[in-house]
N, C-alpha and C positions, 0 to 999 in steps of 0.2 A: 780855265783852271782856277780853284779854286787857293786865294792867294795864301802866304805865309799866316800874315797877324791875324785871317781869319781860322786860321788851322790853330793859331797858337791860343783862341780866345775859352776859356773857360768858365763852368756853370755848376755853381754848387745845390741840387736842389735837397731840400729838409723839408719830409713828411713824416708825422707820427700825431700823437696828441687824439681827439675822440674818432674813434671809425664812423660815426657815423658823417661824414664828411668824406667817406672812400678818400683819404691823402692816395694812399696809393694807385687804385684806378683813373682819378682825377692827374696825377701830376704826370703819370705812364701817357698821358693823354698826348703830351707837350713833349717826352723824348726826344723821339724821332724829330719833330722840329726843328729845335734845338742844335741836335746834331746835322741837321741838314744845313743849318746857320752858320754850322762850322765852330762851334762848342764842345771843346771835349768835357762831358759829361760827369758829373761823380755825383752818386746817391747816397745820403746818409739818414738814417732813422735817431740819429743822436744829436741833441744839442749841441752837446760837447765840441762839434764841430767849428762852434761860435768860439770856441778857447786859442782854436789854430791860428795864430795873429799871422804867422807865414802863408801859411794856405788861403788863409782869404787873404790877403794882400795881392795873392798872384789870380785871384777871383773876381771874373769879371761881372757874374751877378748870380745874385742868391734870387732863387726861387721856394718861398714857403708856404708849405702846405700843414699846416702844425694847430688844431684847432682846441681854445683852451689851454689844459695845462699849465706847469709852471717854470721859469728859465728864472735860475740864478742872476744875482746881479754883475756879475763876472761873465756872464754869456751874454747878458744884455751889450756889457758893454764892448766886447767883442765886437758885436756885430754893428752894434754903434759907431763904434772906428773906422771898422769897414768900408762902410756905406760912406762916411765923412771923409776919407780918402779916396774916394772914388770906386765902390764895389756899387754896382746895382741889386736895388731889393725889389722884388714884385712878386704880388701875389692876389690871390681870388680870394671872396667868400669869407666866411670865419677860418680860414686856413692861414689869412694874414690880418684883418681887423678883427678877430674873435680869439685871437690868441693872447695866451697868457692876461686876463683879467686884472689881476692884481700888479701890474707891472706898468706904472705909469710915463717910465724913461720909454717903456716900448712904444708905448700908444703915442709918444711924441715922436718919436721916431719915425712911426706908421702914418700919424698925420689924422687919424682915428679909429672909433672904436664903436663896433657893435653894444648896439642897447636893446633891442627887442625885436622879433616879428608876432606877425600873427598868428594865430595859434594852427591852420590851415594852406596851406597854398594858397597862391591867388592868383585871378590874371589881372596883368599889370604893364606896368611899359617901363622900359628907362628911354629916356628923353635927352638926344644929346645937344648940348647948350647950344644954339644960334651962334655965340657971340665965342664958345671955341672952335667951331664945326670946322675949322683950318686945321687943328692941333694933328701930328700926322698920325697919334694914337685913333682917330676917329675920322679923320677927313675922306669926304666919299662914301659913308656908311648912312645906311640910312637914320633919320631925322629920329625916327621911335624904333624903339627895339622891341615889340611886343615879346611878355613869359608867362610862362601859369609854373610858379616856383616859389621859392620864400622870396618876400620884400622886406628886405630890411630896413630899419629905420638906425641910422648912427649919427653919435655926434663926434664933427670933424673940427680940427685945427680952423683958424681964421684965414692961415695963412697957403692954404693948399690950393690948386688950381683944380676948381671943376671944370669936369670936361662934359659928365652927363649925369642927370637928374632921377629920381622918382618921385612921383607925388602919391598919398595912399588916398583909396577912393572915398566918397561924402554916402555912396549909397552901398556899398557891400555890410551885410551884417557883422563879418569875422572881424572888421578893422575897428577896433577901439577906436571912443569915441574923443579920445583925448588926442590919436594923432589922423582923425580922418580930414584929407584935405593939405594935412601938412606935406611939403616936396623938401624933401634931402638929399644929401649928394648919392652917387651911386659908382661913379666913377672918380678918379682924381688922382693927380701927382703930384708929386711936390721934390724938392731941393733939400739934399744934407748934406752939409759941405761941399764935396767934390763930386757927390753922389749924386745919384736920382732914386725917387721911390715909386711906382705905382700900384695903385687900388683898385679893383674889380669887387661890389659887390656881389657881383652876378655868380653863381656855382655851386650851389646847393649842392647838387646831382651831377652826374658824369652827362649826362645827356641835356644839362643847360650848357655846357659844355663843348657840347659838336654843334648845336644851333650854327649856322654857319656865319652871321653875323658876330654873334658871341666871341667863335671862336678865332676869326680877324682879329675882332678889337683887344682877344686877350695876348696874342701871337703880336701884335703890335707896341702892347702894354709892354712886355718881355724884353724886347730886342728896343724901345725907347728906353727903358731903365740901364740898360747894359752899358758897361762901361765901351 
């Protein structure tokens, strides 16, 4: 039997901001999940959502799918509360490090921020650190996570825990020549206040997505951020 406080646990998730990122296909993905986790579920296409100090208070993680765009600094700080009271924030892709550019309270919040990719897909790997391979977002997964997807390149807080890597390759033509070679995070959490946040660069596409590794480590992401 599925007990009370997980009947009672709730999960706000926020998509909107460029389609090309499908928020919607993408986050539809994790639903069901969700609700199997015993989340009762609310979807909302509005910011605004970030103004409800009640609602997220009784919210035990925010899931954003929101790429680009702009949020008030009144929503920012909404959600900033939140999470520092103990709401969980997680999310994939430029859905949660590619969001809102010009908004640097978020990117601290987030822990980082997209800077570029290739101009092309690539095959590539994310590489998950030796020295977290316990962490229980990752532990028992495998070591490399082979994609042929965007490889993102971000720069991240000091203070965030990687849990897995990518490095871009010295011999592919697409990868500029200023970061071939270079490995940045790709995965990572971190701490705010009472909260937790996690990172997934991994998401482009609905179908980097079901990868069945992928979709572990993002299904784990989730349910470690939660309150």
């Amino acid at each position: 039997m599925t007990s009370t406080a997980a009947q009672s646990r709730r999960a706000l998730v926020i998509r909107g901001g460029w389609e090309g990122h499908a928020p919607v296909e993408t986050t539809d993905l994790f639903l069901p999940f969700l609700r199997e986790q015993g989340f009762e579920v609310t979807v909302s296409d509005s910011l605004d959502a970030y103004l409800d100090a009640e609602a997220l208070a009784a919210t035990d993680l925010v899931v954003q799918c929101w790429t680009m765009g702009e949020i008030t600094p009144e929503q920012t700080e909404g959600l900033s509360a939140a999470v520092r009271a103990g709401t969980g924030l997680a999310g994939w892709h430029g859905g949660i490090c590619d969001a809102f550019r010009a908004n640097t309270r978020y990117q601290w919040l987030t822990g980082g921020q997209f800077v570029m990719h290739p101009e092309n897909w690539l095959d590539h790997s994310v590489d998950v650190r030796p020295d977290r391979a316990d962490h229980p977002v990752v532990a028992g997964l495998p070591g490399r996570i082979p994609l042929h997807t965007e490889q993102y390149l971000v720069h991240t807080d000091p203070s965030v825990d990687v849990l897995a890597t990518t490095t871009f390759s010295t011999t592919d033509p697409d990868v500029p020549d200023e970061v071939a070679g270079v490995t940045c995070p790709a995965v990572w959490t971190r701490g705010w206040g009472a909260g937790r946040v996690f990172v997934s660069t991994i998401g482009h596409k609905p179908d980097d997505l079901t990868d069945a590794t992928v979709r572990t480590l993002t299904e784990r992401g989730l349910l470690w951020a939660a309150r």
